[in-house]
N, C-alpha and C positions, 0 to 999 in steps of 0.2 A: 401559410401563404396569406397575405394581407387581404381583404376583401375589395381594395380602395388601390389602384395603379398609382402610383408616383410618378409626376414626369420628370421625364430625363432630363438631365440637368449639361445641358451643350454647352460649347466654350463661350459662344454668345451670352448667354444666358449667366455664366457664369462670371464675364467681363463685366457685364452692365452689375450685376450684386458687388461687383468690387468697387465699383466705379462710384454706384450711389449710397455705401456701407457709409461712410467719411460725413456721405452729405446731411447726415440723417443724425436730426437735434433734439428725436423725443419727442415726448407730446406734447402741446404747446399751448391746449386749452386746460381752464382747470379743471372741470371733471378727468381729461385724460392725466393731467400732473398729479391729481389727486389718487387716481384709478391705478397710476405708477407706484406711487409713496407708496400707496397701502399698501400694493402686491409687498415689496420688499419688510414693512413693517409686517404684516399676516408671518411671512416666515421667519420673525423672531417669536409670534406668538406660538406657532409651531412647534417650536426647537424643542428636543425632547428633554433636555435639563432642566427647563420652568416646566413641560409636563410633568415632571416625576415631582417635583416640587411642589405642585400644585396636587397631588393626588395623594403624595408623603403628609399634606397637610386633610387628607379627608375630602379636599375638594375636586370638582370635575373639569380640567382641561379645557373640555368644552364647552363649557357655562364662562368659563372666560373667555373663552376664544370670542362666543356671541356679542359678549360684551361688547369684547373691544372693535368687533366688526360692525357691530351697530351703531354707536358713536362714531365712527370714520362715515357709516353712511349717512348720518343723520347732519355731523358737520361739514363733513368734506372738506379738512384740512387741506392747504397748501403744503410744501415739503418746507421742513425747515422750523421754524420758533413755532408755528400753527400745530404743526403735528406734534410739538415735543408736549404742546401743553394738550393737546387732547388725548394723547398717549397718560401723560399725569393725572388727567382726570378720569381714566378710565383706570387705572391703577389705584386711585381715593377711592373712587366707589365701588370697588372689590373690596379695597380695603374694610371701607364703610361694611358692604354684608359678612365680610369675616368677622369683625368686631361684635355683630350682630348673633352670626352664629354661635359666638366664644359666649354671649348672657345665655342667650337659650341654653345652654349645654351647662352650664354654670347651673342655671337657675334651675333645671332638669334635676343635675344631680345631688342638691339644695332639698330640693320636692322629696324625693325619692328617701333620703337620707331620712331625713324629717316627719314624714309620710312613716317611715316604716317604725321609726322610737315611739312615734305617737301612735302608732297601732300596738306594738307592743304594751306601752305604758295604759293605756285604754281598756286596751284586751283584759290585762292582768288584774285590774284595779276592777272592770266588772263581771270576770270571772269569780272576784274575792268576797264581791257585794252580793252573788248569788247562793257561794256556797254558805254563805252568813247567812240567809233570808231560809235553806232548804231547811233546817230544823224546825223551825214558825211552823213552816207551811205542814211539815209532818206530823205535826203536835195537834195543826190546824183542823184534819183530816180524822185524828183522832178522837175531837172532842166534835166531832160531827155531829149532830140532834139525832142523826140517823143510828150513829153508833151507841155503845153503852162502854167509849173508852175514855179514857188510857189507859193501857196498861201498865204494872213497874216497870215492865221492862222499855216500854215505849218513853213513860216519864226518866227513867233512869240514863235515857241516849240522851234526852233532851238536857238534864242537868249535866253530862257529863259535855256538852256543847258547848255550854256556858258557861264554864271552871274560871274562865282566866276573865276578866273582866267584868265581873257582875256588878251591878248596881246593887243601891239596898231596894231598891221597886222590883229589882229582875229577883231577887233574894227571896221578900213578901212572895212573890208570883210560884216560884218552885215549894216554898212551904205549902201555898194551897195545893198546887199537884198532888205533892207527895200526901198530902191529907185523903184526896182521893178515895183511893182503893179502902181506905178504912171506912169510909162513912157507907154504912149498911142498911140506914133507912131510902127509903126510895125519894122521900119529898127533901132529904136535904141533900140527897147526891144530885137532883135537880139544880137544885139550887144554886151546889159548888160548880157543878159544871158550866152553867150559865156563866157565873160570876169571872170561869177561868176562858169561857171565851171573850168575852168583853175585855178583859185583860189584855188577853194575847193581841187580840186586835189594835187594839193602842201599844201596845212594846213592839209589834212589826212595824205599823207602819214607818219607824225612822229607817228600817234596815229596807223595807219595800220604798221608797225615796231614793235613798242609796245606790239602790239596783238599776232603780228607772234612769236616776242621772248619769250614770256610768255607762247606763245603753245608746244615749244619747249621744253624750260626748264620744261613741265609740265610732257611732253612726255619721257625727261629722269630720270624723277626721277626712273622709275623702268630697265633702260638699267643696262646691265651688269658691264658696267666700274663704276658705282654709287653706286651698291651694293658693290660693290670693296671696294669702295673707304671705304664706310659706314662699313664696315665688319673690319676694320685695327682697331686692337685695339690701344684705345688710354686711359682707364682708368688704376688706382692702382690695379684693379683688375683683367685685362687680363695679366699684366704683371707679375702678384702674380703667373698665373697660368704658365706665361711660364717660370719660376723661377723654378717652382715645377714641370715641366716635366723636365729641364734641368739635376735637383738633380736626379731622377729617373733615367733617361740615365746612368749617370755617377756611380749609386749605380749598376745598371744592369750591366756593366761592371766588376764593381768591383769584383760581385758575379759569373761571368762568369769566370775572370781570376781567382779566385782561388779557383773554384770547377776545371780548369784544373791542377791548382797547385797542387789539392788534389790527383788527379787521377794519377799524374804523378810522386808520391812520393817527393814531394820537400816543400809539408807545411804538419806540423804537426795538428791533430786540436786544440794544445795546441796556434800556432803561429794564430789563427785567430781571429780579435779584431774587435770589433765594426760593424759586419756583419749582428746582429741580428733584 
């Protein structure tokens, strides 16, 4: 049951609605001519074919719909050339943030892509600097002043570390190790021992550089000057899009100067080409 009576609608009542139906020419000022157009344009932005469309592409309905309600209110088209070209320039600047969207998403999965080989290639290369450097360091520990090492079996991991690429310096160096264990006076195993850490210390530190740079380098892969860098488009396809924001600019102007021409009586809308 309604909350609100209806009145009765008598034949009086109902003669005079027939009588002045005919007479009745619409609004006649422009906010109400404006207030008209719109209603009926709002219910093409409505239609649920550009909804689905508009959502098929990621986007929200209603972020267009504000759009283009807000532009109606901000110009208050007339019906007719006024409204087609504010209708068009709300269309450019969807446009425009579609375009907008399409880099970011681009340049997103650019990042990401890139981001993720450089963390790979990083990772691996100072995973390799490390496991290079842990023999030094074991060798390092053993010729401690504290300790009274190495032992063969300790020298013998360390030479069997360095099989594939010795130098003749890394070569000299495992001779003295392996001398080591033999020398049984007490002042000249001093002595080798000294000499074999001063050694080792000069033959790490290129492999301790190594480790350090590769930590670095691992550590910026996600700095912000890298995401930068990684974000600059460099394919046919970031530049397709700044092509097509450009074109948009330029049409948004177009349609802006002569919806002022319109308004200002100096274009006919016979004189306006290719705006559609």
């Amino acid at each position: 049951m309604p909350l609100v009576k209806s009145p009765e609608m008598t034949r009086k009542n109902l003669a005079a609605h027939q009588a002045n139906g005919p007479r009745s020419a619409g609004p006649v000022t422009r906010p109400g001519k404006a207030n008209s157009a719109a209603s009926r344009l709002r219910h093409g932005f409505y239609s649920q074919p550009r909804a689905e469309a508009l959502a098929g592409l990621g986007e929200e309905p209603e972020d267009y719909l504000r759009l283009m309600e807000s532009l109606l209110e901000d110009l208050q088209p007339r019906e007719g050339l006024e409204m087609h070209l504010v209708t068009q320039m709300g269309e450019t600047l969807w446009r425009m943030q579609r375009a907008q969207r399409m880099q970011e998403g681009l340049a997103l999965k650019r990042i990401q892509s890139k981001v993720l080989h450089e963390e790979m290639m990083t990772t691996t290369t100072a995973s390799q600097a490390v496991a290079n450097l842990e023999p030094f360091e074991r060798l390092q520990e053993a010729l401690s002043p504290r300790g009274d090492g190495p032992t063969p079996a300790e020298i013998q991991a360390f030479v069997e570390s360095r099989e594939e690429g010795s130098s003749p310096r890394m070569q000299e160096f495992i001779v003295l190790l392996q001398s080591l264990p033999g020398l049984k006076e007490e002042r000249k195993r001093k002595l080798a021992r000294r000499q074999a850490r001063a050694e080792l210390h000069e033959l790490m530190e290129a492999y301790q550089s190594v480790a350090w740079r590769m930590a670095r380098r691992a550590e910026k892969v996600h700095s912000p000057e890298n995401i930068a860098a990684l974000a600059a488009p460099q394919d046919d396809n970031a530049l397709l899009l700044q092509k097509m924001e450009d074109s948009n600019l330029r049409r948004l102007w177009r349609l802006t100067n002569t919806l002022m021409k319109v308004r200002q009586g100096g274009l006919a809308p016979k004189d306006v080409k290719n705006e559609g």
